[in-house]
Residue, then its C-alpha position, 0 to 999 in steps of 0.5 A: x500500500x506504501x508502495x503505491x502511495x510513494x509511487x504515485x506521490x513520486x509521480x505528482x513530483x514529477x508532474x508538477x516538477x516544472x511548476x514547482x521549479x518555478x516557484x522556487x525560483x520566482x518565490x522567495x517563501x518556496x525558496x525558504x527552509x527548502x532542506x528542511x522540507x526534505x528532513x535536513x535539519x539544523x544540528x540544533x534539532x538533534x534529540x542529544x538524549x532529550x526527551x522530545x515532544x513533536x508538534x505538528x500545525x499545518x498553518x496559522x489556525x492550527x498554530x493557534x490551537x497548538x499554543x494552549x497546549x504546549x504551553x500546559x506540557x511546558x508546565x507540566x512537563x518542565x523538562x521535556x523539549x518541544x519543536x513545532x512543525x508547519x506547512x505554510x509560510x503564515x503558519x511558519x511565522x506565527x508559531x516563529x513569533x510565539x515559540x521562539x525561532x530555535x523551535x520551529x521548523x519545516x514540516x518534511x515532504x511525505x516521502x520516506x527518506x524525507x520523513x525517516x531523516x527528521x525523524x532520526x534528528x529529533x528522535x520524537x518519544x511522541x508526536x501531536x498532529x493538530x486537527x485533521x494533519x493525517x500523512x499516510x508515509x510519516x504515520x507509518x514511520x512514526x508506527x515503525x519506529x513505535x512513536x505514539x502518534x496523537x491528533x490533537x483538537x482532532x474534527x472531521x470535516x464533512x468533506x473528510x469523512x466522506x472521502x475516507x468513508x469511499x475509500x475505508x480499505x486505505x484509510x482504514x490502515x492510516x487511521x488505525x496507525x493513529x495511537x490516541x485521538x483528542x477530538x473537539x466535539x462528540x459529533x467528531x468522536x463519532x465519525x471516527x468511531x464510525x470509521x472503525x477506530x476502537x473507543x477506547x482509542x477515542x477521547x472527546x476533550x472540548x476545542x483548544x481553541x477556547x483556551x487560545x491566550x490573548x498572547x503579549x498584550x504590550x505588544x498587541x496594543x502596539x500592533x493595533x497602535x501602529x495600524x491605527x496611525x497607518x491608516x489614520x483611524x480614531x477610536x470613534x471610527x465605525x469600522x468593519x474588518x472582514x477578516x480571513x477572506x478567501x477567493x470569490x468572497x471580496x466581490x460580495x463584501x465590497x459590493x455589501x458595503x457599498x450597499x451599507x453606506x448608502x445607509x442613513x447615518x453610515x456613509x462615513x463607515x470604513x472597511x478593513x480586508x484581511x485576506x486570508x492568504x499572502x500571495x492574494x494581497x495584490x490581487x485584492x488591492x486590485x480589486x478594491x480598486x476597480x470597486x471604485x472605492x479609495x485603498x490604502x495598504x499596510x504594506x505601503x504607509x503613505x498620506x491617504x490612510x486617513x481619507x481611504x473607504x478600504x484599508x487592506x491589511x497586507x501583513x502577516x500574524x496582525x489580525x488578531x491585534x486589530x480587533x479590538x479596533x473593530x465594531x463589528x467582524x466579518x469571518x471570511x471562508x463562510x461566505x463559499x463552501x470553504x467551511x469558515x475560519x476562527x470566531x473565537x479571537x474576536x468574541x475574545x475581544x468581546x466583538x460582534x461576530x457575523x459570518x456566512x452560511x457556511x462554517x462546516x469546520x466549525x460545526x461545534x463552535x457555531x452550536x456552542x454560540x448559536x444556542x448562546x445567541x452569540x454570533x449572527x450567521x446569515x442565512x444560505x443564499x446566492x447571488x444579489x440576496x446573499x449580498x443584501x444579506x449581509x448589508x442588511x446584517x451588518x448595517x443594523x449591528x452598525x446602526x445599534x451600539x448597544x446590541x453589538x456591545x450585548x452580542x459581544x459579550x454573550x460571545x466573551x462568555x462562550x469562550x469563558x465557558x468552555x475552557x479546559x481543554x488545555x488540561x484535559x489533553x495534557x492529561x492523556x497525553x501524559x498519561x499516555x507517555x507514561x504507558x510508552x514508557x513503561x511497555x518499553x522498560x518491560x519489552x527492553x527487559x525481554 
């Protein structure tokens, strides 16, 4: 089965060979850890008999989740190591800037030389996927080398467990690889075990992202401090971030917002864009522009900030510093079928969270608030209604302070509620290290 996976992985490579070569050449990001993508380490990384913790987080969100967690290992744990590996260039400078630069490094390639020559540096006594980061080949090595293999937050998007349900007779053997699996909701916990993953496999924890910390709060007000002056904001300002955006989801907000402020009373109402991916931000600048509404970017400080209808905030990892500027947030990913990002940052900030129809990764998130009245989705329409929708939405939060300011704080309160996932995974987790200790004191004793 590894054969043909690693066969035909080899000839994807070899397919997109061109393209990959391109963007190495032509973009820097590609350009950046590449021997780290194929399992060369820095000596740095070399276990040296410490006793080490893996962490896996694909991108920004996952990095997230993840802080909660390390941060409850590293006090329980004081004397154990911890290195943290992502895919993406977002994800590689959140958790750069959080964890430190000597901890964090470049996932590798699914290859197994690849695999086996990361593996042989750090010398893992556990490994902690985040989410839903299952490689079959690094499962397998891991399975091998009888590393203990944990997911942590784990779900199991709708897309996913369709995928794995068509094909059970391959990744039924991946799955079982897996030797703990921490998931966020019992609606979770249940498509694993309905992909034939013993129970006793199985814990359900609560979402880490309820946990998530608030981070240097000095260095957040100075973020949000600096963005202000950027784009000449004041704290009396009616501004709207649309945060996380995705592709095809621009054209309906700037087209709601021009909709919004033709509004009694909100005419003079600003709109921040976040894009959710770097490599967009010029496309998105362009296409603020051909609204016909007047830009300004982070990247580029000049004298039109003050004055501008659209600010695009083209920076990574300062999004969560700016909500607190906000009167009320947009979460992008939920306006297409692309299943939503993260409300929790700004319900944290006690903001009023509006989303679209479509927040499938979040599935247990959205109940935990919807049951609370503590975010405002729209309903699942197309086209001009979805537009009017949103306009309609967000012109009424605009238009009543005090139901933002109540909305806000049912949202605050959510997270309140349902924090302790931090602990509870740190205790199977421990408990699980434990167990690996002890089977292999007593199979070294055989």
């Amino acid at each position: 089965m590894y054969l043909l996976y690693s066969f035909l992985l080899s000839v994807g490579a070899v397919v997109l060979f061109p393209y990959l070569v391109y963007l190495v050449t032509f973009k820097p990001k590609y350009r950046h850890n590449l021997g780290q993508r194929f399992g060369f380490l820095p000596e740095s990384f070399q276990s040296n008999g410490r006793e080490t913790i893996w962490v896996h987080a694909v991108s920004v969100g996952e990095t997230l989740a993840a802080q909660p967690l390390i941060d409850e290992l590293k006090k329980r744990l004081p004397d154990i190591r911890i290195v943290i590996s992502t895919t993406t260039a977002t994800g590689q400078a959140i958790a750069r800037d959080r964890f430190g630069l000597e901890s964090v490094f470049q996932f590798p390639l699914d290859f197994a030389s690849c695999v086996r020559r990361a593996l042989s540096t750090i010398r893992p006594a556990a490994v902690i996927l985040m989410e839903s980061e299952l490689w079959p080949r690094f499962i397998h090595e891991c399975k091998r080398r009888r590393i203990p293999v944990i997911i942590g937050n784990g779900r199991m998007s709708d897309r996913s467990f369709r995928g794995y349900q068509r094909m059970t007779w391959w990744s039924g053997k991946i799955l079982a690889n897996v030797t703990l699996w921490l998931m966020q909701s019992p609606a979770d916990a249940e498509r694993i075990r309905a992909l034939g993953i013993s129970g006793s496999k199985i814990q359900n924890v609560g979402n880490l992202k309820y946990d998530l910390k608030i981070g240097n709060q000095q260095k957040r007000e100075l973020i949000a401090e600096s963005v202000s002056l950027s784009f000449g904001l004041n704290a009396s300002d009616k501004l709207i971030i649309a945060g996380s955006t995705t592709t095809d989801e621009e054209p309906i907000i700037l087209d709601a917002f021009r909709k919004l402020r033709k509004i009694d009373g909100l005419a003079q109402t600003r709109l921040m864009i976040v894009p959710r991916h770097p490599e967009r931000f010029d496309e998105v600048a362009e296409m603020i522009k051909r609204s016909g509404f007047s830009l300004a970017r982070r990247s580029l400080p000049d004298n039109s900030g003050a004055i501008a209808d659209v600010l695009l905030l083209d920076t990574i990892g300062e999004l969560a510093a700016v909500f607190p500027l906000a009167s009320v947030v947009f979460i992008g990913g939920s306006l297409v079928p692309k299943g939503g990002h993260n409300i929790l940052e700004p319900a944290a900030c006690a903001k009023p969270v509006v989303v679209g129809p479509h927040m499938e990764n979040f599935r247990q998130v959205m109940k935990d608030f919807t049951a609370r009245k503590a975010v405002v989705p729209l309903d699942d329409l197309e086209g001009e209604a979805l537009v009017k929708a949103l306009a309609a939405t967000l012109g009424e939060l605009m238009l009543n302070e005090q139901a933002r300011r109540v909305l806000g704080e049912r949202a605050q309160a959510v997270i309140v509620e349902n924090r302790g996932a931090a602990e509870r995974c740190a205790d199977q987790i421990i408990a699980l290290l434990d167990s690996s200790k002890v089977k292999k004191i007593e199979s070294a004793k055989v």
